[in-house]
C-alpha positions in Angstrom: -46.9 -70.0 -12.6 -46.8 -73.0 -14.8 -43.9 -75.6 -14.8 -42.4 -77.5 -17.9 -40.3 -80.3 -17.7 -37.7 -80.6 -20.1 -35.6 -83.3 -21.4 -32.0 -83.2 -20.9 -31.2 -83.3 -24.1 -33.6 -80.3 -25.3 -32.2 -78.0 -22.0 -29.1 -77.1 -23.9 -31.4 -75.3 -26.2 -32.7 -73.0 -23.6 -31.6 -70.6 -21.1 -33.0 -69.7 -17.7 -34.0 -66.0 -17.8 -34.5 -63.7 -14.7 -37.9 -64.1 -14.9 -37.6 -67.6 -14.2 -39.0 -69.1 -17.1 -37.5 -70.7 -20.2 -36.4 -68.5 -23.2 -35.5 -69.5 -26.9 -32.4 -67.8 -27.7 -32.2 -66.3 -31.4 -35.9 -66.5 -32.3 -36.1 -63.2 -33.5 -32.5 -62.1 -34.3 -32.1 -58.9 -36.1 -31.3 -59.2 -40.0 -31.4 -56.3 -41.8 -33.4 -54.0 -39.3 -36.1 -57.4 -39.1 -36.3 -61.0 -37.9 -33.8 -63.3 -39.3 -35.9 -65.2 -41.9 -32.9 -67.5 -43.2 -31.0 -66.7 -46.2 -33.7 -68.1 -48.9 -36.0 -65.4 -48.3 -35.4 -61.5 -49.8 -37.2 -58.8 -48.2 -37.2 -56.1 -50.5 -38.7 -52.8 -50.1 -39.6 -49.4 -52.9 -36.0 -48.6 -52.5 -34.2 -51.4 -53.9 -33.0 -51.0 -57.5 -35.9 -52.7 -59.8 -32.6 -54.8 -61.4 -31.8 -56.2 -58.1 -35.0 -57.5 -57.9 -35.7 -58.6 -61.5 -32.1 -60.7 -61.4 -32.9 -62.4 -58.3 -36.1 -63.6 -59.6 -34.3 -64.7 -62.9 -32.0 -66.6 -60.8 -34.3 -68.2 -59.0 -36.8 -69.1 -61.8 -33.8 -70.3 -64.0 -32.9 -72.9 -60.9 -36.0 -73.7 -60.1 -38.3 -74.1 -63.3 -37.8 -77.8 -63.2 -36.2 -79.0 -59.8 -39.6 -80.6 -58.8 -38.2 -83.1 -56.7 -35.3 -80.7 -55.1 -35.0 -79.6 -51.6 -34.3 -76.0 -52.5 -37.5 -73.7 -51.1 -37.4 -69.8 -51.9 -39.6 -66.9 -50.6 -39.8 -63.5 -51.8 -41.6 -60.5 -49.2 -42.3 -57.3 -50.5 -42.8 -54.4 -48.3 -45.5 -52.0 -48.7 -44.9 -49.7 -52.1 -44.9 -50.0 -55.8 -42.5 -52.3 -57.8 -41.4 -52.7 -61.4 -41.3 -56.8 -61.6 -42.0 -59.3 -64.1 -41.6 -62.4 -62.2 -42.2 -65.9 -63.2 -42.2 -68.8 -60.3 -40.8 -72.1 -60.3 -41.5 -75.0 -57.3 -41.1 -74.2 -54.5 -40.9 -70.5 -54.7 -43.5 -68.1 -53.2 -43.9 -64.3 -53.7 -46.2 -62.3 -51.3 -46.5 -58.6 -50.0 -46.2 -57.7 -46.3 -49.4 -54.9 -46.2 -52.2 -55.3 -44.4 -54.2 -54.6 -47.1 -53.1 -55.9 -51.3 -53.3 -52.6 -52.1 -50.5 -52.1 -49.8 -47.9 -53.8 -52.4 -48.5 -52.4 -56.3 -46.7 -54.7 -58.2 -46.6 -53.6 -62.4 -45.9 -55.8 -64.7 -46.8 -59.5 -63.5 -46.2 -62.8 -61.1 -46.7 -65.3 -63.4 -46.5 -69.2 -64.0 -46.2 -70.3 -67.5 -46.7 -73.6 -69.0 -43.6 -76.2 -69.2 -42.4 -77.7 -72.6 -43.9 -80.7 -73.1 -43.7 -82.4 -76.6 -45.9 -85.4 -76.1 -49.1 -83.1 -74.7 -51.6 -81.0 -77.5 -49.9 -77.5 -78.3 -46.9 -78.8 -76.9 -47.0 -77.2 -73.1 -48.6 -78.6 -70.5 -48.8 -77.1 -66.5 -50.3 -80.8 -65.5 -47.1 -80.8 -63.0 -46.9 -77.2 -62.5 -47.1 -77.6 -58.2 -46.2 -76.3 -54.9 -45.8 -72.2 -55.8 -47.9 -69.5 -54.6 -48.5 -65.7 -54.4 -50.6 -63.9 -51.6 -51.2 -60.2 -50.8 -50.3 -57.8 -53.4 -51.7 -55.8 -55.9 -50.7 -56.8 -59.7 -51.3 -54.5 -63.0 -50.1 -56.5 -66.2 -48.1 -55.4 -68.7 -48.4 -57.9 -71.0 -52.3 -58.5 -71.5 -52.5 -61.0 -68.9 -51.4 -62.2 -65.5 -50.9 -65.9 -66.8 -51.2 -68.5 -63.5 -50.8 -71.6 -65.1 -51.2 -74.3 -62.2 -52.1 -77.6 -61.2 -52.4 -78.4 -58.1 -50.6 -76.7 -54.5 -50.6 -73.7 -55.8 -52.7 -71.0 -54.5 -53.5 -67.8 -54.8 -54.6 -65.7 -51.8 -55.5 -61.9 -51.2 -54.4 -61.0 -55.1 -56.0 -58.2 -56.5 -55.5 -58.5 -60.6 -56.2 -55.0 -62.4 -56.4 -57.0 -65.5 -56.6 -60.3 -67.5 -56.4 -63.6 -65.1 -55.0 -66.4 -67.3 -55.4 -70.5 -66.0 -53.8 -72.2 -68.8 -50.5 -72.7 -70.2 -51.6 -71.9 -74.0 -51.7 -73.4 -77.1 -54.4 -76.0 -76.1 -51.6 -77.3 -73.2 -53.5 -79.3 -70.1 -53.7 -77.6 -66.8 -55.0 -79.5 -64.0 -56.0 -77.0 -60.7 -56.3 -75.4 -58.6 -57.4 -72.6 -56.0 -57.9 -69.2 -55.7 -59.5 -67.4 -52.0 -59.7 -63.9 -51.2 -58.9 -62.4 -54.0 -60.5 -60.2 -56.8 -59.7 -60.2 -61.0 -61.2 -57.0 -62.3 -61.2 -58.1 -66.2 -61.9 -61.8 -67.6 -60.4 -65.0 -65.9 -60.0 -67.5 -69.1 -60.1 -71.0 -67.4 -59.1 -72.4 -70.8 -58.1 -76.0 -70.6 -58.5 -76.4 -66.6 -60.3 -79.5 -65.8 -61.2 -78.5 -62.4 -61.1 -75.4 -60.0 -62.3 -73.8 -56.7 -62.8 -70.2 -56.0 -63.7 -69.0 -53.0 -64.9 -65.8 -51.2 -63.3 -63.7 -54.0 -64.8 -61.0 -56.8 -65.1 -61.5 -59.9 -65.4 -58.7 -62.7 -65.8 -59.8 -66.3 -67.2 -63.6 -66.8 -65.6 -66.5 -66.0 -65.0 -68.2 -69.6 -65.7 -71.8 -70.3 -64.7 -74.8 -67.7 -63.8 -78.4 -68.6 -65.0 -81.1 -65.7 -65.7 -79.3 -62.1 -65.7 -75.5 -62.0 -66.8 -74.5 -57.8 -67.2 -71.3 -56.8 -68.0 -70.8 -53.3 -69.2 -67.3 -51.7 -67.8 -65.6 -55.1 -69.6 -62.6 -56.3 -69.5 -62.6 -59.9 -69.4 -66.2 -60.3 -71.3 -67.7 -62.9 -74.7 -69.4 -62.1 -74.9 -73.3 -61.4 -74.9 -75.4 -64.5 -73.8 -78.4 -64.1 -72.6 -80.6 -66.3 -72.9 -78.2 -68.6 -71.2 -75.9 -68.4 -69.6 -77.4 -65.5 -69.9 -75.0 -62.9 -70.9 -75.2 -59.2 -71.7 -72.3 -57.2 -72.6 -71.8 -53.8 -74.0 -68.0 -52.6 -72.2 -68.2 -49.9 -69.4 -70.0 -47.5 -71.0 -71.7 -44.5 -67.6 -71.3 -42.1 -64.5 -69.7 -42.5 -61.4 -68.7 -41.6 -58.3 -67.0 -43.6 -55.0 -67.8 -44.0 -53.1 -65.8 -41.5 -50.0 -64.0 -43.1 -46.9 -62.2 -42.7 -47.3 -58.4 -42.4 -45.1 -55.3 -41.2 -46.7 -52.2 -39.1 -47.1 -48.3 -39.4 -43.8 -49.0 -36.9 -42.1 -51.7 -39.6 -42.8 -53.8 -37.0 -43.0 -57.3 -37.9 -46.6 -59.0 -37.4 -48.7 -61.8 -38.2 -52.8 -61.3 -39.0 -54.9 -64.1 -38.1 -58.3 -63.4 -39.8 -61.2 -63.9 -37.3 -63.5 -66.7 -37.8 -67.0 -65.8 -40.2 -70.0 -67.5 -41.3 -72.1 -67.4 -44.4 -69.1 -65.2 -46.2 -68.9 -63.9 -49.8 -66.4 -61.7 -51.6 -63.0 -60.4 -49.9 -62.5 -59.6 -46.6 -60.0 -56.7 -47.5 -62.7 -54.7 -50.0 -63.5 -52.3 -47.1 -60.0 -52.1 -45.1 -61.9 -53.2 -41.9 -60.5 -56.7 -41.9 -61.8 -58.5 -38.8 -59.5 -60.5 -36.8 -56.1 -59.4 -34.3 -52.3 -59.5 -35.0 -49.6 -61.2 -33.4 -46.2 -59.6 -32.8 -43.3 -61.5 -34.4 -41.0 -61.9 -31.3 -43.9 -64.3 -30.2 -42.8 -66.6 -32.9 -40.0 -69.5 -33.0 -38.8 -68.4 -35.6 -37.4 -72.2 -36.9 -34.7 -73.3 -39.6 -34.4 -76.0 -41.0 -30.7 -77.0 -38.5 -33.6 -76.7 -35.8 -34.2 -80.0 -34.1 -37.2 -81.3 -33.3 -37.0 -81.2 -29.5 -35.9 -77.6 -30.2 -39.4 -76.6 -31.9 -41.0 -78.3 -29.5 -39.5 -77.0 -26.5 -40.6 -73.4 -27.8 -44.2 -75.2 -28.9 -44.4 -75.8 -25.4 -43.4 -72.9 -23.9 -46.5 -70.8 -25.6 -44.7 -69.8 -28.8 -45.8 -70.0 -32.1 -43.6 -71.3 -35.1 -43.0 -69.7 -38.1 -41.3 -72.3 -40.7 -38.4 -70.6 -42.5 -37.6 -72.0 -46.3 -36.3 -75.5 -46.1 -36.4 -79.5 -45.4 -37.1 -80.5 -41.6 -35.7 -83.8 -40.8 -37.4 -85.0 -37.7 -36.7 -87.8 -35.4 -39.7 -87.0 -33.6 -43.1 -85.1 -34.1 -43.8 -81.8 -34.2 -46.4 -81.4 -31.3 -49.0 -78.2 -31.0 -50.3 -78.5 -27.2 -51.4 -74.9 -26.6 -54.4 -73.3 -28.2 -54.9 -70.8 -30.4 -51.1 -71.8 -31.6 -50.1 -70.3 -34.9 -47.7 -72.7 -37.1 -47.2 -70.6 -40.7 -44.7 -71.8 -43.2 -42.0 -69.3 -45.3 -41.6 -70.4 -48.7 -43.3 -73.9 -48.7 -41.0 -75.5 -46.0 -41.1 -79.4 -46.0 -41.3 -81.4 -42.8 -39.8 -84.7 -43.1 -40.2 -87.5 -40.5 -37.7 -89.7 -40.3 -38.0 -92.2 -37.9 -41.4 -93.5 -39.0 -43.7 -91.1 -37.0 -46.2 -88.7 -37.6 -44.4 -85.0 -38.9 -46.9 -83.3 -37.0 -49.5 -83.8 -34.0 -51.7 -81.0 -32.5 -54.3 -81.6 -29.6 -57.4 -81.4 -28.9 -57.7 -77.6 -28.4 -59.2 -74.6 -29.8 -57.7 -72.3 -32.7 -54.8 -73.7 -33.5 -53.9 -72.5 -37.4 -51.3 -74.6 -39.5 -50.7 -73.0 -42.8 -48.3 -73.3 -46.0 -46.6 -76.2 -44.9 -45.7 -79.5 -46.7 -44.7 -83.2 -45.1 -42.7 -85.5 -46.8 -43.0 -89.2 -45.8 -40.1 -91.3 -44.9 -38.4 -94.4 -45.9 -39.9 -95.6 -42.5 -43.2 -96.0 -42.6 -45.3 -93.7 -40.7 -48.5 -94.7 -39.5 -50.1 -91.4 -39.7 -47.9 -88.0 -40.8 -50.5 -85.5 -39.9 -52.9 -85.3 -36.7 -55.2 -83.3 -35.6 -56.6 -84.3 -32.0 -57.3 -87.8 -30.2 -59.4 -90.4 -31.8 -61.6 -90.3 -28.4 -62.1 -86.3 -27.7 -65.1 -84.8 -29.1 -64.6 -81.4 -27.8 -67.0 -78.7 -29.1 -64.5 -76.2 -31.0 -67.2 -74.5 -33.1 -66.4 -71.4 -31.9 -62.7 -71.3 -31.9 -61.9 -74.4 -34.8 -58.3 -75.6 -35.9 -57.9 -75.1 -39.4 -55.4 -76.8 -41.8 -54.4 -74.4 -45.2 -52.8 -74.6 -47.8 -51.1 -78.0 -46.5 -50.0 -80.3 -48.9 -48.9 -84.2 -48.0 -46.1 -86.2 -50.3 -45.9 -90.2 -50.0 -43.0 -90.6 -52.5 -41.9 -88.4 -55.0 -38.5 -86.3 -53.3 -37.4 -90.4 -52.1 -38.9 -93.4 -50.8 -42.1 -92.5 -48.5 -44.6 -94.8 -47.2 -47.3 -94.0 -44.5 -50.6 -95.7 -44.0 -52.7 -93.0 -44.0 -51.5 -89.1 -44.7 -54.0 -87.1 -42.3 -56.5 -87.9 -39.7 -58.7 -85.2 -38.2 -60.1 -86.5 -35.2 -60.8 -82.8 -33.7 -64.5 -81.6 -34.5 -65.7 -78.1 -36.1 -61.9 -78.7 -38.1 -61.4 -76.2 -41.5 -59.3 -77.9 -43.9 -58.7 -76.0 -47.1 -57.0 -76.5 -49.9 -55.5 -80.0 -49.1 -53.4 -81.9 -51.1 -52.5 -85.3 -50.5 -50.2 -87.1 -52.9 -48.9 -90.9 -53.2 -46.4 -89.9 -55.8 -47.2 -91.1 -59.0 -43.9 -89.7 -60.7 -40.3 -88.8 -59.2 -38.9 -90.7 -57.2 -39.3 -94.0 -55.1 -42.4 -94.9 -56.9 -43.7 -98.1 -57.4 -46.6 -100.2 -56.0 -44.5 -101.5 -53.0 -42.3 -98.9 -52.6 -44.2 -95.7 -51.8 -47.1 -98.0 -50.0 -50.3 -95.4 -48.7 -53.6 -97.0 -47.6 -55.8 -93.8 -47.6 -55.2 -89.8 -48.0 -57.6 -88.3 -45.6 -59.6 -89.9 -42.8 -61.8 -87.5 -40.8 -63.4 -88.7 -38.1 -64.0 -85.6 -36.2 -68.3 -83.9 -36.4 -69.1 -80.7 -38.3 -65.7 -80.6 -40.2 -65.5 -78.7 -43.2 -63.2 -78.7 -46.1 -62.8 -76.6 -49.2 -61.1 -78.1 -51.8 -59.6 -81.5 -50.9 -57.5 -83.0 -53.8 -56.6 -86.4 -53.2 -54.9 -88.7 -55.3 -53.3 -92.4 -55.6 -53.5 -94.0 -52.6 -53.8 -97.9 -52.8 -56.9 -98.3 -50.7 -59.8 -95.6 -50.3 -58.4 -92.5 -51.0 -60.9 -90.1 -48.4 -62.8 -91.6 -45.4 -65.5 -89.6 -43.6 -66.8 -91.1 -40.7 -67.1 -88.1 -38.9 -71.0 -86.5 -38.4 -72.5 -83.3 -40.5 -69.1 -82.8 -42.8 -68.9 -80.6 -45.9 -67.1 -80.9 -48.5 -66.7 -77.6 -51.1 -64.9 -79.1 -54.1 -63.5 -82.4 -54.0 -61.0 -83.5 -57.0 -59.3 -87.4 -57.0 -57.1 -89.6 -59.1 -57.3 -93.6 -58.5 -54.2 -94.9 -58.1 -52.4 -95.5 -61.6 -50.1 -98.1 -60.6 -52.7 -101.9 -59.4 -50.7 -104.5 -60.9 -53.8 -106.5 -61.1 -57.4 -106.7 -59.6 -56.8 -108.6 -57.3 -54.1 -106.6 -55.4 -56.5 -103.7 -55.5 -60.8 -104.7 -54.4 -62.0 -103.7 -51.2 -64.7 -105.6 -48.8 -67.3 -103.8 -50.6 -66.4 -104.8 -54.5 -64.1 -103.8 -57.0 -61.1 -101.6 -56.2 -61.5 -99.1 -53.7 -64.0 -96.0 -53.9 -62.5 -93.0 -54.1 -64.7 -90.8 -51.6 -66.3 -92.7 -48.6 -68.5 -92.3 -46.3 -68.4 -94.3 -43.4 -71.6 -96.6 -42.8 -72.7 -95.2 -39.4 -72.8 -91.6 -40.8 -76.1 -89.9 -41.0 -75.4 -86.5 -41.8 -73.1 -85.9 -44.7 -73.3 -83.0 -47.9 -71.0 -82.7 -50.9 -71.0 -80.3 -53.6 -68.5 -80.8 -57.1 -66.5 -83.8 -56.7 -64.5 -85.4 -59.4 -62.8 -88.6 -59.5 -60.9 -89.7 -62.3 -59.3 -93.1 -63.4 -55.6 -93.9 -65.3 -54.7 -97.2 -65.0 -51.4 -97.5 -66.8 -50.1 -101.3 -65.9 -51.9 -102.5 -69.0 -54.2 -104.3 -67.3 -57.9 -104.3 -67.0 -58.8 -103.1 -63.9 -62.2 -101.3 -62.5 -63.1 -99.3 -59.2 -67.0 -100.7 -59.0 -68.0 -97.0 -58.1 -66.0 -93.6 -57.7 -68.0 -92.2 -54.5 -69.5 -95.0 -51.9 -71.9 -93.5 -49.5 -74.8 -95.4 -47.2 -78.4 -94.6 -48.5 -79.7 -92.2 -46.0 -81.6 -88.8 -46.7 -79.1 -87.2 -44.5 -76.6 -87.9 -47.1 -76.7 -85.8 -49.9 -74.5 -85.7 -52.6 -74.3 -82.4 -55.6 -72.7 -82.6 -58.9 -70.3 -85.2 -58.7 -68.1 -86.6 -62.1 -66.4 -89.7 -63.4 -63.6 -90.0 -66.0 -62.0 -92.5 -68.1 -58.3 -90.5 -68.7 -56.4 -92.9 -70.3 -54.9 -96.3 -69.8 -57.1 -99.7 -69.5 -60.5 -100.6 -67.0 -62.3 -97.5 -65.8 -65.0 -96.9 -62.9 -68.1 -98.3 -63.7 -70.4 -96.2 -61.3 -70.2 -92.7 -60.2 -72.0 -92.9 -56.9 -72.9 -96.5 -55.1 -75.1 -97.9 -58.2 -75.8 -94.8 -60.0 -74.2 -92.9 -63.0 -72.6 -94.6 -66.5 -70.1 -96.4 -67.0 -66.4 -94.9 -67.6 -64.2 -97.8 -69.4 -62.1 -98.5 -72.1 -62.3 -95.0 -74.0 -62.1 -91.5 -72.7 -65.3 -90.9 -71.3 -67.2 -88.9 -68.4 -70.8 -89.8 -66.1 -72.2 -87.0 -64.3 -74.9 -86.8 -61.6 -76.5 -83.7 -60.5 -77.7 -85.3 -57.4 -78.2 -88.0 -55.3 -79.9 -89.9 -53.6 -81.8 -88.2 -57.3 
């Protein structure tokens, strides 16, 4: 029988059960015949009135549209059936259905995210800041003639089946910046439109794939269309070397509530749902801590230590403390985008070195206390071999500024080997607020030092010093997407030991092993000075180290990057401009 010590102060949350062990009272408290969820989530089912529903999503949009910064977080569940619903999301609001299968929840009409008014952009709508939404596992017929899914980045789409039209762009010739899409299958035409960069993975598509701007990847997609970079601009990949899906939310043949964690696969392509003979195992809900945000932080982690998982409810966790996975296999799934929020300059989150722990839909917020890490995933010294049972990071986005004042060295270390990260996003705030150059400080984004990781779609952006660091062995990277920092107030606050400014994407000098496919890093320096990154992607010459289809571009602004990869590629300065390299070393 195993033992756990508790703090004093953490005993108060338990009690001592017959059985002798501890138990977490309220995890699973009935609310409306199911768990108590919180009150920002609505469960609804075929029998609520299709005006209930409609008026709640009105509400919710019409608060939410522009409250970027707030700390309001919504989710909407839809049990299995068919709905009337023509729902548009705002931040922080996520819709998904609770079948096993899409075609469990029939949704007619559309979830949709249109394009925000913006007068100083071409057409006069823009989704450039169209984050942090998303909509998983359901079935969508449109009645308009599209499903429109105007996005930038944290916004996925996961296990959608669209009977129709998929639509990227905002319209009118407005900018759209994205964005990912897993799982899922579009019967007619997607129209990328004005989307300057994009990863699909294991999904189906029907139609064609129209047009592409910078970086198009598509990786274990049937349908896709065929390599052809720069142009067009696409990237594909047959298949997808390792992967794992998102685990999600589901109810049972009993209404039981349950959560599916997809088995691990190699060498995937197309959905895992097409046959109904998903692979993977369930977990019942009372197994979950289920968490809200008046939860302490000794409170999750005295249920984190007792074997349960945690299941995030819609809301912003202020910790005094991490968050700490010890137990493998440990599931931590977030409700409605919930935001962890260290306050007392530590790390939000720290899981060991173990096998199969699964973090998903979760964001961090830095502090006004500087954190020296905010995410981390095993010790810097254990090198366990996980390749059969990894950890995997989804859909987990990372804030250094932006909601207030946030500063943090670096945003996530993976130190754990065989790791899945997918669909990453790690932001020094370039807009909200507590920006500036020494208020929200952030060396780096993402340092992985951990062997045989593998990451689809890692968008990193703004931090003051490298913004990726791989030092680990034999890591992919599927679709890479970057933004320098905006904000140098002169050269010579921002070169790094190895020349002007800092590399976006870099690989550490010992590394011997290394592959990339579609990366694009971008520059904007708006301080009116002339600054220059020497190179966008810095790697040691080694045949181990291979680099496909990579991109530099001059946005706006003064300087540019003057090489796309160590000494190779064009320059991108003064003007709007873009280098491409289809491979290197060439």
């Amino acid at each position: 029988m195993r033992t756990v010590r508790l703090l004093a102060a953490a005993t108060t949350a338990a009690t001592l059960t017959a059985a002798g062990v501890f138990a977490i009272p309220g995890s699973a408290a009935a609310h409306r015949g199911g768990p108590d969820f919180g009150p920002n989530v609505f469960v609804y089912d075929p029998s609520t009135p299709a005006a209930e529903m409609q008026a709640k999503f009105d509400e919710l949009f019409a608060q939410q549209e522009k409250n970027e910064m707030g700390t309001n977080r919504y989710a909407v569940l839809f049990k299995p059936g068919h709905y009337d619903v023509n729902a548009r999301l705002g931040y922080y609001t996520t819709v998904s259905g609770l079948g096993r299968s899409p075609a469990d929840v029939d949704i007619t009409g559309a979830v949709r995210v249109v394009g925000q008014v913006n007068p100083n952009v071409p057409g006069g709508v823009s989704a450039l800041t169209n984050f942090w939404r998303s909509a998983e596992n359901f079935t969508v017929t449109p009645t308009d003639w599209s499903n429109q899914w105007a996005v930038s980045q944290a916004s996925p789409m996961r296990r959608v089946h669209v009977k129709g039209i998929l639509w990227l762009e905002p319209g009118n010739g407005g900018y759209s910046s994205g964005g990912f899409i897993a799982n899922s299958k579009v019967d007619g035409i997607t129209i990328n439109g004005s989307q300057q960069q994009w990863l699909t993975r294991d999904s189906e598509l029907g139609d064609a794939w129209t047009n592409g701007v910078w970086n198009q990847v598509f990786s274990g997609v049937t349908g896709a269309p065929p390599t052809g970079f720069p142009n067009p601009p696409y990237t594909t990949l047959p298949s997808s070397p390792v992967t794992r899906e998102k685990p999600y939310l589901f109810v049972d043949e009993k209404g039981k509530y349950r959560v599916f964690v997809p088995a691990l696969q190699h060498d995937t392509a197309g959905t895992t749902w097409a046959d109904g003979s998903e692979p993977g195992s369930s977990i019942d809900i009372d197994d979950f801590f289920i968490a809200k945000p008046t939860d302490s932080a000794a409170r999750i982690n005295l249920a984190l230590a007792l074997g349960k998982n945690l299941l995030l409810t819609p809301g912003v966790y202020h910790l005094d403390r991490p968050l700490r996975v010890l137990h493998k296999n440990t599931v931590v799934l977030g409700l409605g985008m919930p935001s962890l929020a260290p306050d007392t300059g530590e790390a939000a989150l720290k899981i060991a070195d173990v096998d199969g722990v699964k973090v998903a839909g979760v964001l961090v917020d830095a502090g006004a206390r500087k954190s020296d890490t905010l995410i981390e995933v095993g010790s810097r010294f254990s090198h366990s071999d996980h390749s059969r049972n990894p950890t995997s990071l989804q859909d987990v986005f990372i804030r250094v500024g932006g909601p207030w004042v946030g500063q943090a060295t670096t945003s996530l270390v993976v130190n754990s080997d065989d790791t899945i990260l997918e669909n990453i996003w790690a932001w020094r705030g370039d807009h909200g607020n507590g920006i500036g150059w020494t208020q929200n400080t952030g060396d780096t984004g993402v340092v992985v030092n951990g062997d045989d990781v593998t990451a689809y779609g890692l968008f990193v952006e703004h931090y003051q010093k490298w913004q990726t660091i791989w030092n680990g062995e034999r890591g992919r990277t599927i679709f890479y997407q970057s933004e320098l920092p905006y904000d140098p107030p002169s050269q010579a606050a921002w070169n790094s030991p190895t020349g002007s400014g800092w590399a976006s994407y870099k690989v550490g000098p010992s590394v011997r092993s290394h592959e990339a496919w579609g990366l694009g890093v971008y520059s904007y320096f708006n301080q009116g000075v002339d600054i220059r990154a020497a190179r966008g992607i810095e790697v040691p010459d080694r045949p181990g180290v291979r680099f496909h289809n990579m991109i530099t571009v001059f946005l706006d602004g003064s300087g540019g990057i003057e090489r796309t990869i160590n000494d190779a590629g064009t320059p991108v300065v003064g003007s709007f401009g873009t280098s491409t390299l289809t491979e290197y070393p060439g």
